[in-house]
C-alpha positions in Angstrom: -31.8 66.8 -46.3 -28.2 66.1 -47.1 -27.2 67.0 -43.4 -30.3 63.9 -42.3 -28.6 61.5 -44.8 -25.1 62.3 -43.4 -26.5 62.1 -40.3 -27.9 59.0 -41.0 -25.0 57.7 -42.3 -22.7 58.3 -39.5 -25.4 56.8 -36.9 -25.4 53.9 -38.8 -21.5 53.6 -38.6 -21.2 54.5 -35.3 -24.1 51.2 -34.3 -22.6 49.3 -36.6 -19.1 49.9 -34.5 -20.3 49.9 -31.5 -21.8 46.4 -32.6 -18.5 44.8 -33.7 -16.4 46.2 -30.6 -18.9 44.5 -28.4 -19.0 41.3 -30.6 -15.2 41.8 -30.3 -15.1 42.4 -26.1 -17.9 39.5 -26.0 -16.0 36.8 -27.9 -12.7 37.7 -26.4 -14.2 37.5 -23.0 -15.5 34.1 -23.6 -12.1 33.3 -25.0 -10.5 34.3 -21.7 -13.2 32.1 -19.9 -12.4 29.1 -22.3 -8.8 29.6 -21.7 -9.2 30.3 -17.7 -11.6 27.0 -17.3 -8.8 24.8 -19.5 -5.9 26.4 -17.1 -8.1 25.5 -13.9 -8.5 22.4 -15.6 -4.9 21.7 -16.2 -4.2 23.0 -12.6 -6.5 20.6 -11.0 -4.9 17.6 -12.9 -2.0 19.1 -11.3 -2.6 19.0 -8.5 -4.3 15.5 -8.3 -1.0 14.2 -9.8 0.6 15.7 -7.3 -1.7 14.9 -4.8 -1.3 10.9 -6.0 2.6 11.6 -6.2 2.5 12.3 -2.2 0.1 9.2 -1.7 2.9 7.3 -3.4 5.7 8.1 -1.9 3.1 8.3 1.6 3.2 4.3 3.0 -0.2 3.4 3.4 -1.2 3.1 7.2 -0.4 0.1 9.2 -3.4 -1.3 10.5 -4.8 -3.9 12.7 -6.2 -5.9 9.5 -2.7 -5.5 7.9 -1.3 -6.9 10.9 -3.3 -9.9 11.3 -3.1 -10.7 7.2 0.9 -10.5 7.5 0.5 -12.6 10.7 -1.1 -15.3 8.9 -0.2 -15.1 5.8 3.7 -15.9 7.1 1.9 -19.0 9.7 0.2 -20.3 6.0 3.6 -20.4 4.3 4.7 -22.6 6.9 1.8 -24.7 6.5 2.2 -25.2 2.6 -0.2 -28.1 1.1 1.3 -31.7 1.6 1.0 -35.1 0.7 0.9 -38.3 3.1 4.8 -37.8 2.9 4.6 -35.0 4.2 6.4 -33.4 0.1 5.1 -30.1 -0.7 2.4 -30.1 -3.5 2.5 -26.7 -4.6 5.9 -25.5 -4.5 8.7 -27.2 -6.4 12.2 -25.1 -5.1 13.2 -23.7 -2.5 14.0 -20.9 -4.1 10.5 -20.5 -5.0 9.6 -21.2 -1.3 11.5 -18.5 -0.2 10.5 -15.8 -3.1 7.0 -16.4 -1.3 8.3 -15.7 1.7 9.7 -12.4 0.7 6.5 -10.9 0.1 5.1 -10.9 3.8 8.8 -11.1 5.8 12.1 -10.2 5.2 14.7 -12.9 4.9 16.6 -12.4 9.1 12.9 -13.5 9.6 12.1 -16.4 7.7 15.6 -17.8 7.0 15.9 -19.6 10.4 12.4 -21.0 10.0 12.7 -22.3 6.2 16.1 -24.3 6.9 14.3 -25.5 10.4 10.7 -26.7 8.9 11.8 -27.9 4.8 14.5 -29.8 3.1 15.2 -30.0 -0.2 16.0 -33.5 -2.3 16.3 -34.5 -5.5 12.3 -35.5 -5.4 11.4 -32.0 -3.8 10.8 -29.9 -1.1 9.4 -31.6 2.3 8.0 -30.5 5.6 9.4 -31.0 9.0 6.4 -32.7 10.7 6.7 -30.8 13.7 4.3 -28.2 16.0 4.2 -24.6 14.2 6.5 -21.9 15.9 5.3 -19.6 18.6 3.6 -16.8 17.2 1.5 -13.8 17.2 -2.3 -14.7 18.3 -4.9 -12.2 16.7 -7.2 -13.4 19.2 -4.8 -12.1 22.0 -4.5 -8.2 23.8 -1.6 -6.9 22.2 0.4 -3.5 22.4 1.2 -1.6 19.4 3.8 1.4 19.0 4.2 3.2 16.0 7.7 4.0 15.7 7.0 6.2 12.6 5.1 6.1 9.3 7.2 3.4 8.0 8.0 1.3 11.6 5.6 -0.3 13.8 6.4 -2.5 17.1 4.1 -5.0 18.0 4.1 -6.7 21.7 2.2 -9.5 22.6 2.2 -11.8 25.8 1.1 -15.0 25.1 0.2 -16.9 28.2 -2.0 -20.2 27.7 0.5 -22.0 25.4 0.9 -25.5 26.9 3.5 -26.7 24.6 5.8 -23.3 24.8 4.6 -21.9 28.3 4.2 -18.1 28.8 6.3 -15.7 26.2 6.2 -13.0 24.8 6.4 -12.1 21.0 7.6 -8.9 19.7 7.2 -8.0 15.8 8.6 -5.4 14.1 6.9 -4.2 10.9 8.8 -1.8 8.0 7.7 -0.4 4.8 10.1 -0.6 1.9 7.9 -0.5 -1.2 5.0 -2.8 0.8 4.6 -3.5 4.4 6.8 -6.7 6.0 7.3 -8.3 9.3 11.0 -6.8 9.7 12.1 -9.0 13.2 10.6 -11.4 15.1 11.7 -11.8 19.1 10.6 -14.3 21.1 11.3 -13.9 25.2 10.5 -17.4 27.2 9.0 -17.1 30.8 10.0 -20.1 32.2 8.2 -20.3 35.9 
C-alpha cells in the first residue's frame, strides 16, 4: 500500500507539473502574441508615417482643376472689389495686394501686372480702369506637358479675341511648397 500511496503521490506531482509547464508555455505564448501584435502595430504606424512622410515631400498632382483655380484665382486678384472711383474696398497696401498675389503666382509674374493695373496714394490703393490682360481661357483646347512632378507647361492658342487678335499663351506652373503659375508668355499673331 505504501508503494500505491507513493505512487499516488508522484502521479499527482508529475499532473500537477505537467499543469504549470503548460500554464507556463500557454501564458508565454500569449505573451509572445501580445508582444508580436503591439510590434506589427508599431510597424504599421511606421510605415503609415512613412508612408505620409513620402506624400509630403511627393507634390500633389497638377491637375486640370488646379489649373483652372490658379487661372482664375490670379484673373480675380486683378479684379479686386471697387467703388465708383474705381479705390479698392478690400485691400488697404499694396503690400498686402501683393502678399495675395504670392499665393497663386510668383512675383516675375505678377509684378508687371500690379504696377500696370494699381497705384497707390495716400487715400489707398486704385484700379487702372482698363480691359483685363490676355489670358488663359478654360473654355479653350489647350496643350499640357508635364515637365516633371514639380513643372508643368501649359499652351494655349487663343484665337477669337477681338481686342488682342490671335496669340498664344504659354504658363509655366512649379511646385515649391504649393503649386504657382511660375511664367507667363504671351506670343501676338498679328495677320
Amino acid at each position: 500500500m505504501k508503494k500505491v500511496i507513493i505512487s499516488f503521490i508522484t502521479l499527482t506531482m508529475i499532473i500537477a507539473g505537467s499543469v504549470v509547464v503548460v500554464k507556463y508555455v500557454i501564458e508565454d505564448a500569449q505573451t509572445v502574441s501580445r508582444v508580436s501584435e503591439h510590434q506589427q502595430a508599431s510597424e504599421r504606424q511606421q510605415i503609415i508615417h512613412e508612408v505620409g512622410e513620402l506624400a509630403a515631400l511627393a507634390p500633389p498632382s497638377f491637375t486640370e482643376e488646379r489649373l483652372i483655380h490658379l487661372t482664375m484665382a490670379y484673373l480675380a486678384l486683378i479684379k479686386q472689389p471697387i467703388d465708383e472711383d474705381y479705390h479698392l474696398t478690400e485691400v488697404t497696401s499694396m503690400e498686402e495686394l501683393y502678399e495675395l498675389f504670392a499665393e497663386v503666382a510668383t512675383p516675375n509674374v505678377s509684378e508687371p501686372h500690379l504696377t500696370y493695373y494699381f497705384s497707390e496714394t495716400e487715400t489707398g490703393i486704385y484700379l487702372r480702369p482698363t480691359e483685363l490682360p490676355p489670358w488663359f481661357d478654360g473654355g479653350q483646347p489647350y496643350d499640357m506637358l508635364r515637365v516633371s512632378d514639380q513643372k508643368v507647361i501649359v499652351r494655349q492658342m487663343i484665337e477669337d479675341i477681338d481686342l488682342y487678335g490671335p496669340y498664344t499663351i504659354e504658363l509655366h506652373f512649379g511646385y515649391d511648397k504649393r503649386w504657382k503659375i511660375t511664367d507667363a508668355q504671351i506670343v501676338y499673331h498679328n495677320n
